[in-house]
C-alpha positions in Angstrom: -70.9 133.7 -118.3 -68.2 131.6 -117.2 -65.6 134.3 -116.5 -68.2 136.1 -114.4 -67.4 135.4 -110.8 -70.4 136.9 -109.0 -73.8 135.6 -109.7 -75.9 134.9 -107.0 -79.0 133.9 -105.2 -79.3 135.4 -101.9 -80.7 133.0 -99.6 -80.5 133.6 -95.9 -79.0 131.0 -93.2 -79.3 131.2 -89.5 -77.1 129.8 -87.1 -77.6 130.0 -83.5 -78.2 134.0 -82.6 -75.9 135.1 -85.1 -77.6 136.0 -88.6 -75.3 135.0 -91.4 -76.0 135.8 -94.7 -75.0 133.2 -98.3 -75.4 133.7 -101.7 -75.8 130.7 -103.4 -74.5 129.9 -106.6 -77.2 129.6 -109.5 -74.0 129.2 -112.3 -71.8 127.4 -114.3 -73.7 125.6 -116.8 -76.3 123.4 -116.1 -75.2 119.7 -116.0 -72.5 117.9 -114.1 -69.1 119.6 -116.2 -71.2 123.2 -115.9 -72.9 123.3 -112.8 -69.7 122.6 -110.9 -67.9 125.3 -112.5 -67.6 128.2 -111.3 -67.4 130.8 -108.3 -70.2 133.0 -107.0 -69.4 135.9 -104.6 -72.8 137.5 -103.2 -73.5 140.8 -104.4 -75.1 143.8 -103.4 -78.7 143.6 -103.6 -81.0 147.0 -103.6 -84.7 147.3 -103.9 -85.4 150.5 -106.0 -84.7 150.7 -109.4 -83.8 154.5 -110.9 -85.2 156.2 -114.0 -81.9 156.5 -115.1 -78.5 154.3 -115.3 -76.7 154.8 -111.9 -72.4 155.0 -112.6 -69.8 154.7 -109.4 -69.4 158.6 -109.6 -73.2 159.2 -108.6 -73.1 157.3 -105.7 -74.2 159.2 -102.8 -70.5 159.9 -100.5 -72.4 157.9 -97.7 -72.5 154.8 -99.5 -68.7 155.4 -100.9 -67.7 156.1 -97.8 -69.3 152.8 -96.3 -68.0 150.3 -99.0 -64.6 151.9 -98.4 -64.5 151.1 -94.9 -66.1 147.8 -95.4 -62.8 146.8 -98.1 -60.8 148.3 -95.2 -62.7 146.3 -92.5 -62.3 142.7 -94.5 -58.7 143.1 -95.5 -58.0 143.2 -91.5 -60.1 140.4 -90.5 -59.2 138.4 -93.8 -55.4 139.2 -93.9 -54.7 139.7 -97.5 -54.4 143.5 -99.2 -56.1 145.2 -102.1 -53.3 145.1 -104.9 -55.4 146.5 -107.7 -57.9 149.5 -107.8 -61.9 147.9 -108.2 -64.3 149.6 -110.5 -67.5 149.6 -109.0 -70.4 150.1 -111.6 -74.3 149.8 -110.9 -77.0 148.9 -113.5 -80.7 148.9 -113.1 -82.7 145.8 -112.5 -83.4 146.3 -116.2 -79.9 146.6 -117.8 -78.5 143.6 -115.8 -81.6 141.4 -117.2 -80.0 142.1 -120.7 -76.6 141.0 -119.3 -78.4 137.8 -118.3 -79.7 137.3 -121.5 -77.4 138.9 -123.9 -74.1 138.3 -122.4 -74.5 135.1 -119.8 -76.4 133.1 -122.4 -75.0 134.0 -126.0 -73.4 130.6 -126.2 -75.7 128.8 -124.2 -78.2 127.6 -126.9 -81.8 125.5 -126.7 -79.4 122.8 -128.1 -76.9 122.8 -125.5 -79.9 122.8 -123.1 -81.7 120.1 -124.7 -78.1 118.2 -124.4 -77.7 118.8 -120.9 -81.4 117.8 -120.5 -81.4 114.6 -121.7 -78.2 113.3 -119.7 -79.7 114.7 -116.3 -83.0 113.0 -117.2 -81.0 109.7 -117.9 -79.7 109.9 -114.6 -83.1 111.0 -112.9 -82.3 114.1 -111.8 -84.5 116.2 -114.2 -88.0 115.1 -115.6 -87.9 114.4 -119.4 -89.2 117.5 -121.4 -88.0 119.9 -118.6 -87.0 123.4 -120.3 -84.0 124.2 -118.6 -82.9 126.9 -120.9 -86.0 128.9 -119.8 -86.0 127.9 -115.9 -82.0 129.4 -116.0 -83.3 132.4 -118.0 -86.5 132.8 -115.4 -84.3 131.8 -112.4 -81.5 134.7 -113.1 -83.9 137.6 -113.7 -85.4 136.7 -110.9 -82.5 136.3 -108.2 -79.6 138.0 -110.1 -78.1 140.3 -107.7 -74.5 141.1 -109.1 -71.8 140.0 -109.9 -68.2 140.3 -110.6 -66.2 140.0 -113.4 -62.7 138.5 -113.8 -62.2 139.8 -117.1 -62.6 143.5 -116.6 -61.8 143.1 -112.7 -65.5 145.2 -112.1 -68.0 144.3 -109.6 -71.4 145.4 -110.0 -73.9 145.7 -108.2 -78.1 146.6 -108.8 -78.5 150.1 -108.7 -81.1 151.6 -105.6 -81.2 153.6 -102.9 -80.9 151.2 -100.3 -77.3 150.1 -99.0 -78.7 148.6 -95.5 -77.5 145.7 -93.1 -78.4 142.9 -96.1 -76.3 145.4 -98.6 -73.6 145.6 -96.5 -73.0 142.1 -95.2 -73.0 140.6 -99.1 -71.0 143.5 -99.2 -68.4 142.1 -97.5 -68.5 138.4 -99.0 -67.7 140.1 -102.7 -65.2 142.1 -101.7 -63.4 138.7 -100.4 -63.6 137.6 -103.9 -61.8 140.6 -105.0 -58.8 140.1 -102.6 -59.0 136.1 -103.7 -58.4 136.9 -107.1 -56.3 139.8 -106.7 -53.9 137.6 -104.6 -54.2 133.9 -105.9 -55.7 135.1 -109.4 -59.0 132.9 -110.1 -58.5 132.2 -113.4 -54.9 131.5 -114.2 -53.7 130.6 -110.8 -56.4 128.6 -109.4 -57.0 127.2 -112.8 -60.9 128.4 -112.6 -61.6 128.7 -116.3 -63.2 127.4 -119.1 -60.3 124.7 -120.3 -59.8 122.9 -116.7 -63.0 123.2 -115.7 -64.0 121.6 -118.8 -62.0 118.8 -118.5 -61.9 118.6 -114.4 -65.3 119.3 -113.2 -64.2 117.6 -109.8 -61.3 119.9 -109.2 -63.6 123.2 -110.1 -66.9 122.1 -108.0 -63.7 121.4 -105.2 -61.8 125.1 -105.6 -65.1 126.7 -105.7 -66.4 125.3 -102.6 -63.0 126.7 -101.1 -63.3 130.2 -102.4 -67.2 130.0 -101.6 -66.0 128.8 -98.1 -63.2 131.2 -97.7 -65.8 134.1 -98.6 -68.9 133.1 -96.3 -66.5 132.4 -93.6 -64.9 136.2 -94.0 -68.4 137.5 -94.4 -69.6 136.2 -91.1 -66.6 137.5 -89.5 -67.2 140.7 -91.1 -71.0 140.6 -89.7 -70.2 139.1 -85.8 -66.9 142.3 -85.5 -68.3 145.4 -87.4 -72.4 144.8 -88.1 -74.6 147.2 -86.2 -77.8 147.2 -84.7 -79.3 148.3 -87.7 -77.6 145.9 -89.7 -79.2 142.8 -87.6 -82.4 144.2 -87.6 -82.2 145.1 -91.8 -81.3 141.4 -92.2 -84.5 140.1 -90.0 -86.4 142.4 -92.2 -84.8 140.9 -95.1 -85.5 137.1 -93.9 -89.3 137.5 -93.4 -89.7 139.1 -96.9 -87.7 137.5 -99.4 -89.5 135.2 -101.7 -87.8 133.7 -104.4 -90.8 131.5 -106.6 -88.2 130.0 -109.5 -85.9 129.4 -106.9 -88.3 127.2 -104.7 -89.9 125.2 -107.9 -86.1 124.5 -108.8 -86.0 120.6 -109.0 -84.3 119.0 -105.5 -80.9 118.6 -107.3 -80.4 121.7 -108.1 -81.4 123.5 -104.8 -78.6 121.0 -103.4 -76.1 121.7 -105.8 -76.7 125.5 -105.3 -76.0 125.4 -101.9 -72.7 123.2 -102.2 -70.1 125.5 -102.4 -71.5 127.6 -99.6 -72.9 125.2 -97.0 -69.9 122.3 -97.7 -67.5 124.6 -98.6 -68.0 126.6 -95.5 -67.9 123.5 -93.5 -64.5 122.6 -95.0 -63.1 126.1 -94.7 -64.1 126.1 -91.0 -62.3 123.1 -90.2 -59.1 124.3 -91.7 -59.2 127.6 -89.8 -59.9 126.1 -87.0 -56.6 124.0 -87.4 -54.4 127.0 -88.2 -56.2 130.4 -88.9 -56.5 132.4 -91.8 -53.4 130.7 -92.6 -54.3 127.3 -92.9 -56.7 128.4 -95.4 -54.3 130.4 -97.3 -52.2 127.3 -97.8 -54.8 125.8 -99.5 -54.7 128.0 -102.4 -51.4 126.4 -102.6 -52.4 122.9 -102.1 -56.1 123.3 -103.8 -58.9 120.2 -103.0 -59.3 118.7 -105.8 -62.7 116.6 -105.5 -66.1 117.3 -103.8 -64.8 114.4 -101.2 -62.3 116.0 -100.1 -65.0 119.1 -99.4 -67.4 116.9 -97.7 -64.9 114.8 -95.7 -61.8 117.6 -94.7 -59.8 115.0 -92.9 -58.9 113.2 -96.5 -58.0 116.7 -97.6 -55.0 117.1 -99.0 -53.7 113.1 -99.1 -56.6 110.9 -100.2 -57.1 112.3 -104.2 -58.9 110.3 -106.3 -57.9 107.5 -108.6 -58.1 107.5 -112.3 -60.7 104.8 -113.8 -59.8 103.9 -117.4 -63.0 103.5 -119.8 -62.5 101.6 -123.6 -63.6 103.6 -126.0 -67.4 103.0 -127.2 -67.2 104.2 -130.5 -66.1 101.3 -132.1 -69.2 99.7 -131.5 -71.6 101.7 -132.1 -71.0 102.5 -135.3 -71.2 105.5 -137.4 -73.6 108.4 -137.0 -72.7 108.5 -132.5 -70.9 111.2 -131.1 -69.8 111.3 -127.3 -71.9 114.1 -125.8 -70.0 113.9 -122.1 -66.8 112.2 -120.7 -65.7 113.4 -117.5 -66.2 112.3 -113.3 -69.6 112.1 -111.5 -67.6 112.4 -108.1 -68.8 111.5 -104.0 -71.3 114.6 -104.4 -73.1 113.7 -107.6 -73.3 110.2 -106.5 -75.5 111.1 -103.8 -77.7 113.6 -105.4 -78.4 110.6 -107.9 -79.5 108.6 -105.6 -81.2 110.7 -102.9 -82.1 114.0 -104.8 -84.2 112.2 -108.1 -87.0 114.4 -109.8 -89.5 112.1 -108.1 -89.8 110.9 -104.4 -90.5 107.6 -106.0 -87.0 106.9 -106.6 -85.5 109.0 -103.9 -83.1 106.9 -101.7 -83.3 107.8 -97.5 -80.9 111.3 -97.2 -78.6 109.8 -94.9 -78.5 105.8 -96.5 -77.4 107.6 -100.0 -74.6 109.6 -98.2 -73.4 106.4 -96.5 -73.6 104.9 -99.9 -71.6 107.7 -101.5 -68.9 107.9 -99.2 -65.9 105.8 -99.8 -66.1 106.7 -103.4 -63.0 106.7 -104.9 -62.7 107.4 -108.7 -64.9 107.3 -111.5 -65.7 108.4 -115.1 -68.8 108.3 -116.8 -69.3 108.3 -121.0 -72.7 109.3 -122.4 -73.1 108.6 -126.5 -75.8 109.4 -128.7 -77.0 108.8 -132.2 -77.1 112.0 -134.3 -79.7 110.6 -136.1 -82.3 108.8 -133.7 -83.1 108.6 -129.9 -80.9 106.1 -129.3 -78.2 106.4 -126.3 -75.6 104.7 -124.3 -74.8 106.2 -120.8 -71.8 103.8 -118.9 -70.6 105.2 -115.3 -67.9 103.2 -114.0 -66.8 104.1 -110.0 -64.1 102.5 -108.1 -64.3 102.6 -104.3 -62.1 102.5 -101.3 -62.9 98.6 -100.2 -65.0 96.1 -101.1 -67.2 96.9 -98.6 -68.2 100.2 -99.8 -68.7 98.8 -103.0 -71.0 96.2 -101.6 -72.9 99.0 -100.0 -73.5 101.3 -102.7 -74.3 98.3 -105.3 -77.1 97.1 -102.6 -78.6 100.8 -102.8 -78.2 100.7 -106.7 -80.3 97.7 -106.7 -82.8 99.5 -104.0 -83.1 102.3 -106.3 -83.0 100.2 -109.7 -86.4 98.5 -108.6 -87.8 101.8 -107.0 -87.4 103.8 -110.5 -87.8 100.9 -113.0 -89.8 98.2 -110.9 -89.1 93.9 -110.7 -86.1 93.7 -112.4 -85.7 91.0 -115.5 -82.1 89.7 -114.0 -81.3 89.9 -110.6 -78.1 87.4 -109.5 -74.6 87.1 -109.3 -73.5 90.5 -108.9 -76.1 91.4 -111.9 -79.2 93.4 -112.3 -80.8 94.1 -115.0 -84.6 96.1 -116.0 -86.1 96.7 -119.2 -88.0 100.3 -119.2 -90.1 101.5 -121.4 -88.7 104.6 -121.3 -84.9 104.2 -120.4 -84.5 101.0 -122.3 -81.8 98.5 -121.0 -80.4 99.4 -117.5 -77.8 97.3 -116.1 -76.1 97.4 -112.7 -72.9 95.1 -112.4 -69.9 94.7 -109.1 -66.7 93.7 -109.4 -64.3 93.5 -107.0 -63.9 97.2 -105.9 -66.0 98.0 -108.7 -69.7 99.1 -110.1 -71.0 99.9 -113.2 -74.0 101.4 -114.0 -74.5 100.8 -117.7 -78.0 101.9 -119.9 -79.2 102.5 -123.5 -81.9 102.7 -125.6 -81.7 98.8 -126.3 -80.7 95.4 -125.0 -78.3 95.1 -128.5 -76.4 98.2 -127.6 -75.9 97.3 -123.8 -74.9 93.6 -124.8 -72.0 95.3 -127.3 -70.8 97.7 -125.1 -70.3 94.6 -122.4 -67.9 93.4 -124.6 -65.8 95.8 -124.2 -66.1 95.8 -119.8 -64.6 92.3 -119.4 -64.3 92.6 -116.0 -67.6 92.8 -115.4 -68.7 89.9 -117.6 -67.6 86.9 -115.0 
């Protein structure tokens, strides 16, 4: 699943009178180091399924013809060439289910999900017990419309009759993915793959935003220049009849995160083009983002990068039997989903307050431990921040949040908070300096440990 470069959910945006079109991503796996990962051109979407498997050479000469000049019509508005000969294959409705299952999932287990589960829980994004193994299955049979595939350099694309104003916009949007990786290569050049993004979720949520940018940007050039009548009025049609059911019970993270690399990234890419063209964008393939603050604020793109925050290794005291289950960055978007986009409206912080909060977010890195042989769990999110100041802010909206999710906190002085939950355990919200930590386990002996080890926040 991770090499595939073109699976979607086709939601549609309007803007003014112009009727753009975005697929939105539904990939990358399903916590903070998956969900950020990966690219998602749109793909074509058609309505009737045939009796039989549909190949590239049974395509009707209309609907050759028509993707032909579409390729043609993007490569002059975009500026960059077709280098390599695409493959275009269609599947039924059917066949591309089994891809879901058989070939984006295989290593993808109940395990993983349970894994990934319990760490968005921890951080309130997901309701404990949540089957997110099932919801992704249910959520790409659903919306799958295509995708396309950096390994075999194929895009394909439902097989139907139809290849209307809807089909030929998305169109347009996956063929830009084509010329991105046939000219900056997605994988090896822009370092999209399963190593870095590993390792570098911030980097990979940042490049995908500017590829998902760079592609919803050409697509609605594509649609204002060469659409026709037809095309606007397929798309209306489209609008008042799509229903996607999984999609809307999605929990509010994850309709946000979705919609990141194409609503932010656009953003971002329209505020470099606007400074120098098609160009301007093409240097940053160059010069790639390299955190979701640099996509949500473009004027700190390409000098303010974030720093690195140092964490002590855990291990040593918690003894034998704990594993580390995560280690990477949380990052300015993350920050604000946890505190504005939790699984209830109990906890959820004002939209705008958690933004303000989140921005002047410098650095962080979060740990998350757990016991191979019990429940227990340590979770420890350190974040350093531009100025004091911001710290002060977001620490305030911690502590708003703290006592919103977990009620009357037990400690509440000196730069300290702390609650006992029932369900979470020990939670413990600390400043220092340019500094906050958000430290909780499964017990007030595990928490007062691991403080031995975060000196700095001890005074």
């Amino acid at each position: 699943m991770k090499n595939k470069v073109g699976i979607s959910i086709l939601v549609l945006v309007i803007s003014g009178c112009v009727l753009l079109s975005a697929a939105f991503i539904v990939g990358g796996f399903f916590l903070l180091k998956a969900q950020k990962n990966y690219t998602a051109p749109t793909a074509v979407v058609t309505t009737e399924e045939p009796e039989t498997p549909v190949e590239e050479g049974t395509l009707s000469p209309e609907i050759i013809k028509q993707m032909n000049q579409i390729q043609e019509e993007v490569q002059t508005n975009r500026g960059l060439n077709q280098k390599a000969d695409l493959e275009r294959a269609l599947m039924t409705p059917a066949e591309l289910e089994e891809v879901v299952i058989n070939d984006f999932f295989k290593d993808y287990t109940d395990e993983d999900a349970r894994e990934d589960g319990k760490i968005l829980s921890t951080l309130g994004l997901l309701e404990p017990g949540f089957d997110l193994h099932q919801f992704y299955l249910d959520l790409y049979s659903e919306q799958i419309a295509g995708y396309y595939d950096q390994e075999t350099k194929e895009m394909y694309v439902i097989a139907g009759e139809n290849f209307g104003g809807m089909e030929r916009m998305t169109y347009a949007h996956e063929f830009t993915h084509v010329l991105q990786d046939q000219n900056y290569d997605l994988e090896n050049g822009m370092k999209l793959n399963d190593e870095t993004c590993e390792a570098d979720t911030e980097y990979c949520a940042a490049v995908t935003a500017l590829i998902e940018g760079d592609a919803t940007l050409s697509e609605t050039q594509w649609f204002i220049q060469y659409s026709t009548k037809k095309d606007k009025q397929d798309l209306l049609s489209f609008q008042n009849d799509y229903i996607s059911p999984v999609y809307d019970s999605a929990p509010a993270f994850m309709k946000q995160d979705f919609l990141f690399p194409y609503d932010q990234g656009y953003a971002f890419v329209e505020t470099l083009y606007n400074e120098g063209g098609w160009q301007a964008v093409d240097d940053a393939y160059a010069n790639p983002p390299v955190s979701t603050e640099q996509i949500l604020h473009p004027e700190k793109y390409p000098s303010d990068t974030p720093v690195k925050v140092n964490m002590p290794d855990f291990k040593s005291i918690l003894g034998d039997g704990w594993s580390e289950l995560d280690n990477n960055v949380m990052g300015e978007w993350y920050t604000y989903l946890i505190l504005a986009q939790g699984y209830s409206d109990q906890f959820q912080m004002d939209d705008e307050t958690a933004k303000a909060a989140a921005e002047g977010w410098g650095g962080d890195t979060y740990l998350y431990y757990v016991d191979d042989d019990s429940e227990d769990y340590l979770f420890v999110w350190r974040i350093s921040w531009e100025t004091p100041q911001d710290a002060d802010e977001f620490f305030s909206l911690s502590g708003d949040y703290g006592k919103a999710r977990w009620g009357i906190p037990s400690l509440d002085k000196n730069n300290r908070i702390t609650w006992t939950s029932d369900t979470d355990g020990q939670i413990t919200m600390r400043k220092a300096g340019k500094e906050v930590l958000w430290l909780m386990s499964s017990s007030k002996s595990i928490s007062d440990n691991a403080l031995q080890l975060l000196t700095d926040f001890n005074n």
